[in-house]
C-alpha positions as CSV (number, residue, x, y, z in Angstrom):
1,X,-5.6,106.7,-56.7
2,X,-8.9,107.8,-57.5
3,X,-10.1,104.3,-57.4
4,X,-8.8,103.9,-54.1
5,X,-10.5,107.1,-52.6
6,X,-13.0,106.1,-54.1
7,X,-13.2,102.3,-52.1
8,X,-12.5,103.6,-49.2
9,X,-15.1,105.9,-49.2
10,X,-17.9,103.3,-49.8
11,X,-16.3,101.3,-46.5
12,X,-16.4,104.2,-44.4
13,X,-19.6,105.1,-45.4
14,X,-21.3,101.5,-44.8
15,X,-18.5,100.5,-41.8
16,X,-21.0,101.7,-38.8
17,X,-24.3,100.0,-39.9
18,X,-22.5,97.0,-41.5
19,X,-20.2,96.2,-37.9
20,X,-24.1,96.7,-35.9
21,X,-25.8,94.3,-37.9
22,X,-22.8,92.0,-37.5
23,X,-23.0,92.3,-33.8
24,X,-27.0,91.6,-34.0
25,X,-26.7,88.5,-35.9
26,X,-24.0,87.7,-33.9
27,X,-25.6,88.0,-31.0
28,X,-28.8,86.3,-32.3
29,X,-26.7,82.9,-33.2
30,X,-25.4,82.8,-29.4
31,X,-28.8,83.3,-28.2
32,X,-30.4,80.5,-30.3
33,X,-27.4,78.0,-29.6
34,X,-27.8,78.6,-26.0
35,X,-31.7,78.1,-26.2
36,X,-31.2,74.9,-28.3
37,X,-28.7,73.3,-25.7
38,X,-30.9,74.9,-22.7
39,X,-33.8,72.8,-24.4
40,X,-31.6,69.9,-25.4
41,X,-30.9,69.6,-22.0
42,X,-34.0,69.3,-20.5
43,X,-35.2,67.0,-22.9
44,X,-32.0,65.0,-22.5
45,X,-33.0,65.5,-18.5
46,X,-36.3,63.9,-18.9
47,X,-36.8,62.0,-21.6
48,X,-36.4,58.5,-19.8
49,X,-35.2,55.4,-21.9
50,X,-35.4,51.4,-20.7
51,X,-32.5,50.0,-19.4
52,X,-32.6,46.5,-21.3
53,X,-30.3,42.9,-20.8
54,X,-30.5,40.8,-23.9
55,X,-30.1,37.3,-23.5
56,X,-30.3,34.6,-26.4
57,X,-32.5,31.1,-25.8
58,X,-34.9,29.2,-27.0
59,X,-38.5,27.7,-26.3
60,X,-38.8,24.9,-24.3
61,X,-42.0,22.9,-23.7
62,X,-43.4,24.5,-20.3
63,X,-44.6,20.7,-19.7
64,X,-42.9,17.6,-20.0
65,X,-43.2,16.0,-23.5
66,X,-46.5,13.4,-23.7
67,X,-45.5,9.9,-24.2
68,X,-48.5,8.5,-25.9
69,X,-49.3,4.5,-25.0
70,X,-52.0,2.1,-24.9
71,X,-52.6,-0.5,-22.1
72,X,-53.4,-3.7,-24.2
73,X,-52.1,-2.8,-27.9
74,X,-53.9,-4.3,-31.2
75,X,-53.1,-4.3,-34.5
76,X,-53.2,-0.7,-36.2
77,X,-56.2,0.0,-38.8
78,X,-55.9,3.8,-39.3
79,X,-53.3,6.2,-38.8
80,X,-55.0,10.0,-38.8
81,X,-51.6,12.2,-38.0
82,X,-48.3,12.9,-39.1
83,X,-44.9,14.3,-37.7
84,X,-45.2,17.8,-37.0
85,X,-48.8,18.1,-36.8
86,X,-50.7,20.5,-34.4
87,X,-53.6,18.4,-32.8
88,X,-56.0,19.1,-30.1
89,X,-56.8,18.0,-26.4
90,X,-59.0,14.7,-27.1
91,X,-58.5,14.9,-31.0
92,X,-58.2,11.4,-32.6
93,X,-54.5,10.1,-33.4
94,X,-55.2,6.7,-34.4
95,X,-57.7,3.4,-34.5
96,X,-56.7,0.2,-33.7
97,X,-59.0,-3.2,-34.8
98,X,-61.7,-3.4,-31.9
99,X,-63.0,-7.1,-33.2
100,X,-61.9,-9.0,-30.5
101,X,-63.2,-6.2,-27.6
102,X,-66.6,-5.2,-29.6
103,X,-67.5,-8.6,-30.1
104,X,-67.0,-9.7,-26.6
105,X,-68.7,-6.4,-25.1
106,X,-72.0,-7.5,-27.6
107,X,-71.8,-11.0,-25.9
108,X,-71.4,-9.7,-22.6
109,X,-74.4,-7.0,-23.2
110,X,-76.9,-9.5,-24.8
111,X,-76.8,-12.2,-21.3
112,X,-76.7,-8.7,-19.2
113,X,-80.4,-8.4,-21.3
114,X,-81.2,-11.9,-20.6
115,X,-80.8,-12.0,-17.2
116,X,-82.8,-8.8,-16.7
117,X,-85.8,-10.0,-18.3
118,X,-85.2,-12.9,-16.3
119,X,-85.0,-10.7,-13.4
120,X,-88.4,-8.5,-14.0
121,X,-90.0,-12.0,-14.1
122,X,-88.4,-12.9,-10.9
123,X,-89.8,-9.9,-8.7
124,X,-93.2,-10.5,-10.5
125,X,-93.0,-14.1,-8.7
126,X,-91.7,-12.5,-5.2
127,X,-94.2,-9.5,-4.8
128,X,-97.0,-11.6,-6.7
129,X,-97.8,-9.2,-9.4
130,X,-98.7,-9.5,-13.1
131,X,-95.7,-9.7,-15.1
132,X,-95.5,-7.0,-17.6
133,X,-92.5,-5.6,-19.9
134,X,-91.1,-2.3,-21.3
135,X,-92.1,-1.8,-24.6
136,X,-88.4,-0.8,-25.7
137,X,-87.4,-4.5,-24.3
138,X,-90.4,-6.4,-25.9
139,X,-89.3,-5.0,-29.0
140,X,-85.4,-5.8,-28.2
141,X,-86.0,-9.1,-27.4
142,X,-89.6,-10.4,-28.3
143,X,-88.4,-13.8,-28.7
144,X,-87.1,-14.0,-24.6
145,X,-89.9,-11.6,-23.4
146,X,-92.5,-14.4,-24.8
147,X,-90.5,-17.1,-23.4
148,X,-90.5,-15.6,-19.8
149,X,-94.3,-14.9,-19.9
150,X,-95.3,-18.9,-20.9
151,X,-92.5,-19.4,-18.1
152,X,-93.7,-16.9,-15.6
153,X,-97.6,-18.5,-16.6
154,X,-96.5,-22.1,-15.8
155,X,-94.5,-21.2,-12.6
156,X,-97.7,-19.0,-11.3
157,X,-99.9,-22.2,-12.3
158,X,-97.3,-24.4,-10.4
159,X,-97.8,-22.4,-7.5
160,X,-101.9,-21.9,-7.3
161,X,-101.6,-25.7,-7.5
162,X,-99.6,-26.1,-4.4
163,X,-101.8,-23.6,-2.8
164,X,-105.6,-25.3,-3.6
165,X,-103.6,-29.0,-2.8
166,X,-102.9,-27.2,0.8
167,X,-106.1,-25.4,0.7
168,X,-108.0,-29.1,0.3
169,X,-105.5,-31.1,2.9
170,X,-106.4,-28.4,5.4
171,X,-109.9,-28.6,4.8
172,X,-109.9,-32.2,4.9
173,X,-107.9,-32.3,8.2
174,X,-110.2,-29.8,9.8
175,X,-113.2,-31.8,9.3
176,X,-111.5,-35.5,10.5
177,X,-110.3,-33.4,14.0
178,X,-114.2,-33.9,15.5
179,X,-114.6,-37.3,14.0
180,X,-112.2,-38.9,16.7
181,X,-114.5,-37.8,19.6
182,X,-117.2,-40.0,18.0
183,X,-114.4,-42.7,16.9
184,X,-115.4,-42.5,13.1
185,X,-111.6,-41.5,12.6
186,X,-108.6,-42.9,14.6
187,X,-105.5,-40.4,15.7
188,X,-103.6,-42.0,12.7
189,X,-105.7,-40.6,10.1
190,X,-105.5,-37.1,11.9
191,X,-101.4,-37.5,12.2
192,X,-101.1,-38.4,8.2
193,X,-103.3,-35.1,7.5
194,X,-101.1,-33.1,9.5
195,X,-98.2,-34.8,7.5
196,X,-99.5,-33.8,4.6
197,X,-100.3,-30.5,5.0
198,X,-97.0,-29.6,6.6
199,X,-95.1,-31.6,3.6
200,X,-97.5,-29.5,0.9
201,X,-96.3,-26.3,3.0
202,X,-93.0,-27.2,3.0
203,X,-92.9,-27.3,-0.7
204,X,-94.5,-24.3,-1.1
205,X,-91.9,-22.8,0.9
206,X,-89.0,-24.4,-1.2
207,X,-90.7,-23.1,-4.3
208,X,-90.7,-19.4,-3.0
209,X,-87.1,-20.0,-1.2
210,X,-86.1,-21.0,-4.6
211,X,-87.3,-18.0,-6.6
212,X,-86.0,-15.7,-4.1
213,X,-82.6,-17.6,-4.2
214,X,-82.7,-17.2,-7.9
215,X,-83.9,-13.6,-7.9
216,X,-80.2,-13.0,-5.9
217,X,-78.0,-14.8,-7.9
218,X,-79.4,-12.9,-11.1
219,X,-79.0,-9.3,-8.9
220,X,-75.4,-10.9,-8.5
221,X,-74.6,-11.5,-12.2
222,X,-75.6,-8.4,-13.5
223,X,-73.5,-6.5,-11.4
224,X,-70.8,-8.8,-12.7
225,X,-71.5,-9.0,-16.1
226,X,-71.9,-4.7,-15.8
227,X,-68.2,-5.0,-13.9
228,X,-67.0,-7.1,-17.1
229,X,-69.0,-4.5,-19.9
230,X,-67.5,-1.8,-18.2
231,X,-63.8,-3.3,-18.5
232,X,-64.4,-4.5,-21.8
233,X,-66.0,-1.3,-23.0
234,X,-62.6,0.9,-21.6
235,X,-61.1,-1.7,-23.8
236,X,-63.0,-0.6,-27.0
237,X,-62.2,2.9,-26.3
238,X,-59.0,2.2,-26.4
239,X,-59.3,1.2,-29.4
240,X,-59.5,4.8,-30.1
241,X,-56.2,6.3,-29.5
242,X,-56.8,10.3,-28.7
243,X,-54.6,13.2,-27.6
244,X,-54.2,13.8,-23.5
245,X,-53.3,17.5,-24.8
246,X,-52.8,20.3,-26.7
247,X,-49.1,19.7,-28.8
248,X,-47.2,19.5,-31.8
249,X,-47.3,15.4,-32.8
250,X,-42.9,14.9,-32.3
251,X,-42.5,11.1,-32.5
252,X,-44.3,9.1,-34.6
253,X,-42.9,5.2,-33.7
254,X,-45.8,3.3,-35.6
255,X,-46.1,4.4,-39.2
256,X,-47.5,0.9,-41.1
257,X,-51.4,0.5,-41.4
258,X,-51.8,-3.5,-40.3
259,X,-48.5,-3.2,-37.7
260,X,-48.5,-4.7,-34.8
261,X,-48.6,-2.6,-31.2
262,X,-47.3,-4.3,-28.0
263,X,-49.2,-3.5,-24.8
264,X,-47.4,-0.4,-23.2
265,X,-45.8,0.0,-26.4
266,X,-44.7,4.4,-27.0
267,X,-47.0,4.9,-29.9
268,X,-46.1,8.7,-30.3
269,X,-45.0,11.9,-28.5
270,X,-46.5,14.8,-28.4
271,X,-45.1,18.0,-27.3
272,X,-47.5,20.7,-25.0
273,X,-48.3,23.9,-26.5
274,X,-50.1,25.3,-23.5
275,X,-51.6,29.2,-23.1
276,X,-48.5,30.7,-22.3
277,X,-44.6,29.6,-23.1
278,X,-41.4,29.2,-21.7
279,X,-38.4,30.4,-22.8
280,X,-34.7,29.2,-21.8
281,X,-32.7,32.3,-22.2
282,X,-28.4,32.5,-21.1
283,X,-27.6,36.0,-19.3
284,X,-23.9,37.2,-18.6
285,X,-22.7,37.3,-14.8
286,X,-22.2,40.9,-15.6
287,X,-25.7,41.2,-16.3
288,X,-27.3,39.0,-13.8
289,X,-27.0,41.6,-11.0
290,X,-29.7,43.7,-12.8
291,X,-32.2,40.7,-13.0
292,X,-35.0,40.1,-10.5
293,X,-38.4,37.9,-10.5
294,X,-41.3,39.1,-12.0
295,X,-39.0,41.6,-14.7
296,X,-41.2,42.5,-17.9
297,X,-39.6,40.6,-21.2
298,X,-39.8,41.1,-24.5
299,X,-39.4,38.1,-26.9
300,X,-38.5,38.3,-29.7
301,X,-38.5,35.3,-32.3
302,X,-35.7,34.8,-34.6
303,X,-38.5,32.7,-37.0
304,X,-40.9,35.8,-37.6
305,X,-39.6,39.4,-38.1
306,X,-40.0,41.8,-35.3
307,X,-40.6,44.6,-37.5
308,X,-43.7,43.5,-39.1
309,X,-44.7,40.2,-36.4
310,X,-43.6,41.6,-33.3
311,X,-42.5,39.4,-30.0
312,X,-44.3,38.5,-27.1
313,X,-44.7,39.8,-24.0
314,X,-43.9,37.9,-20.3
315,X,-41.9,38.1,-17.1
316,X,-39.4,36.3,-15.6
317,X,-40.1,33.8,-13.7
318,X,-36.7,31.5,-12.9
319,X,-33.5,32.8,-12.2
320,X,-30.6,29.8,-11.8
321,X,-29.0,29.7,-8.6
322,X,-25.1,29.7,-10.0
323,X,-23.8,29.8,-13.0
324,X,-23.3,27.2,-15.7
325,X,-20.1,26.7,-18.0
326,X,-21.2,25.9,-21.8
327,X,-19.2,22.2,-22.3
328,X,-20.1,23.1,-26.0
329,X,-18.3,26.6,-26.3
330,X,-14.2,26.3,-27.1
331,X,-13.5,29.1,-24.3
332,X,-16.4,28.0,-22.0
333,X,-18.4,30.8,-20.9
334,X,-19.9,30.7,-18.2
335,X,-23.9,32.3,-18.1
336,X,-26.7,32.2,-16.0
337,X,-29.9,30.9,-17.0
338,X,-32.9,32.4,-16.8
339,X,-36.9,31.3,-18.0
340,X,-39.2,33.6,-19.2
341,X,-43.1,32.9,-19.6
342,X,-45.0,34.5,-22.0
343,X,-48.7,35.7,-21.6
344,X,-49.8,33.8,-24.8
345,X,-48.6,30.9,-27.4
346,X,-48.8,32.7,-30.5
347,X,-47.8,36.2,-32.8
348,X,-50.6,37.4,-34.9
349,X,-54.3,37.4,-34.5
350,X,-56.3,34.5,-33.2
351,X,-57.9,34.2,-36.6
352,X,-55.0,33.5,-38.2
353,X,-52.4,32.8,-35.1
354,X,-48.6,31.6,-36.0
355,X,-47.6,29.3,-33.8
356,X,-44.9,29.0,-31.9
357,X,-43.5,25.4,-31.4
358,X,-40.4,24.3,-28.5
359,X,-36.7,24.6,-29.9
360,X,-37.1,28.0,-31.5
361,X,-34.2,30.3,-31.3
362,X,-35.0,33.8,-29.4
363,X,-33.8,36.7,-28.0
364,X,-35.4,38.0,-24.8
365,X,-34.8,41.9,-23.9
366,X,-35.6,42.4,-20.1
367,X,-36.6,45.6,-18.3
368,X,-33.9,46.2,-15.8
369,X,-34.6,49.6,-15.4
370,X,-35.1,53.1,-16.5
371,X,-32.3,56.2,-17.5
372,X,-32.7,59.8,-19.0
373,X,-30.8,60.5,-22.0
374,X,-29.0,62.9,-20.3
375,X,-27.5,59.5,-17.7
376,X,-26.1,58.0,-20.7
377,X,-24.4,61.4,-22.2
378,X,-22.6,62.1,-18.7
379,X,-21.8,58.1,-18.4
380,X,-18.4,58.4,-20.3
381,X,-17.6,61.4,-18.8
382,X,-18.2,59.9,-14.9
383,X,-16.4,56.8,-15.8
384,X,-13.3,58.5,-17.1
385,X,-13.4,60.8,-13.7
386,X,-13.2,57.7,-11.5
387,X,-10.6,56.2,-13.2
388,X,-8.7,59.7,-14.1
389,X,-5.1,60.1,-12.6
390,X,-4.6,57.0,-11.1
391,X,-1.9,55.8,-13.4
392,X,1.6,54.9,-11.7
């Protein structure tokens, strides 16, 4: 019994402050867990998250795929790429044997040379001025440029000839005129002169007429034998087969040193890789409603980790006009299909870029809007008050 007293003294004596402090901390817990949902709620108000549609593709070339040809095939000498290789705009991809071309392009050049030494002689002739030479073409071609000086000598000798052999027979007809008033000459003798002199002339004038005639033809052939140098040096170059752009080599058809290439022949194909890419992505019907032009992506490439590479950013750009069934798929879904174009080829830096080539697997995530936290929490809860009590 003492005990007893004794206990329930010690309760009454503490019961007061004991059922106070109770109350406070009471109190204080309600007061904090009404602050925290207050403030939960206003962050849950504002705090705005992206509404995203995932769709799963893969990068396609944003350009057709280059078929790589030449015009007059050759025999191959040297091969300088291999499947899979990245090569430039105007990089070298192969050499084919250029005897046949080179050799005719030298023959064609060296009579282009002939006949415009030939021609610089000429005009000398026509305008009646000393013949002289470029030193770069004496030293080309000493061998013609001395030939066409004796040449041009003996022609401008030929021709002071026929002009002293006019100069005399008009002299001499000049002084029989007045001899047939005193009858020491008869009209014959006058008639034969004037024969003469016109005959002497006349050849004078077919020797000019014919350098002149000459000079044209030679103007002719060099533009024809430039015509055939021209053709004949596209030929060379084509010897040289190089890149039309930027790719990934994807087709190598010619893989033997010494093989033979028909004209028009596919030598290789090379697939774009162009500034930006495109990506073939499949969205559901359910999503498509959400989707509109111009949309920020995110790509993200199943080849390099998104956590440490990251994805690539780009918008949409295609949206297909109905949707497609999958002939591959046993329950054949049906999707839309959408293209996406990045703003740049590659993850990483430009020092050390990683590449990304056409049939890579990717996911795209698409900005279709924005929702605060607090829209997705009451989401349930609206959806199960629209479709509340309707049961039969």
């Amino acid at each position: 019994m003492p005990k007893t007293k004794k206990n329930l003294g010690l309760l009454t004596d503490s019961s007061p402050e004991t059922v106070k402090d109770t109350h406070v901390f009471s109190h204080l817990i309600v007061w904090a867990i009404i602050i925290c949902l207050l403030i939960f709620f206003l962050w849950a108000k504002y705090a705005v998250l992206d509404e995203v549609t995932v769709g799963e593709g893969k990068v396609i070339p944003s350009r057709q795929v280059q078929v790589v040809q030449n015009l007059e095939g050759g025999i191959v000498r040297e091969i300088l790429v291999k499947q899979g290789d990245l090569v430039q705009r105007g990089q070298i991809l192969m050499r084919l044997e250029d005897v046949l071309f080179a050799s005719k392009f030298k023959e064609l050049e060296r009579k282009l040379e002939d006949v415009q030494i030939e021609l610089i002689r000429l005009q000398a002739e026509i305008e009646n001025k000393p013949l002289v030479f470029d030193k770069k073409i004496e030293a080309a071609n000493p061998d013609l440029v001395m030939s066409e000086i004796a040449f041009y000598k003996a022609r401008q000798d030929e021709k002071k000839q026929m002009l002293r052999d006019i100069e005399l027979a008009t002299k001499e007809l000049e002084m029989t005129k007045p001899l047939i008033k005193k009858g020491a000459a008869s009209p014959v003798e006058v008639l034969r002169l004037e024969r003469t002199v016109s005959e002497l002339q006349g050849k004078l004038h077919a020797f000019n007429s014919k350098t002149l005639e000459r000079y044209n033809e030679a103007k002719g052939e060099v533009s024809r034998l430039r015509e055939e140098m021209q053709g004949d040096k596209d030929r060379v170059s084509r010897t040289t087969i190089r890149s039309p752009v930027k790719g990934i080599v994807n087709q190598l058809k010619v893989n033997t040193v010494g093989g033979v290439i028909k004209p028009g022949m596919d030598i290789l194909e090379i697939v774009p890789l162009d500034d930006t890419l495109l990506i073939e992505a499949k969205i559901r019907p359910a999503d498509i409603g959400f989707i509109r032009l111009g949309q920020k992506a995110m790509v993200k490439l199943s080849a390099y980790d998104f956590s440490i590479y990251g994805g690539l950013e780009g918008e949409v750009e295609q949206i297909s006009a109905d949707t497609i069934i999958d002939e591959e798929d046993k329950e054949r879904k049906s999707y839309y299909l959408i293209r996406v174009r990045t703003q740049k080829n590659y993850l990483g830096t430009k020092n050390n870029p990683l590449y990304i080539i056409p049939g890579m697997q990717a996911t795209v995530d698409i900005l279709t809007g924005r929702k605060s936290v607090l829209d997705y929490l009451l989401k349930p809860l609206l959806k199960a008050k629209q479709t509340a009590l309707r049961e039969r």
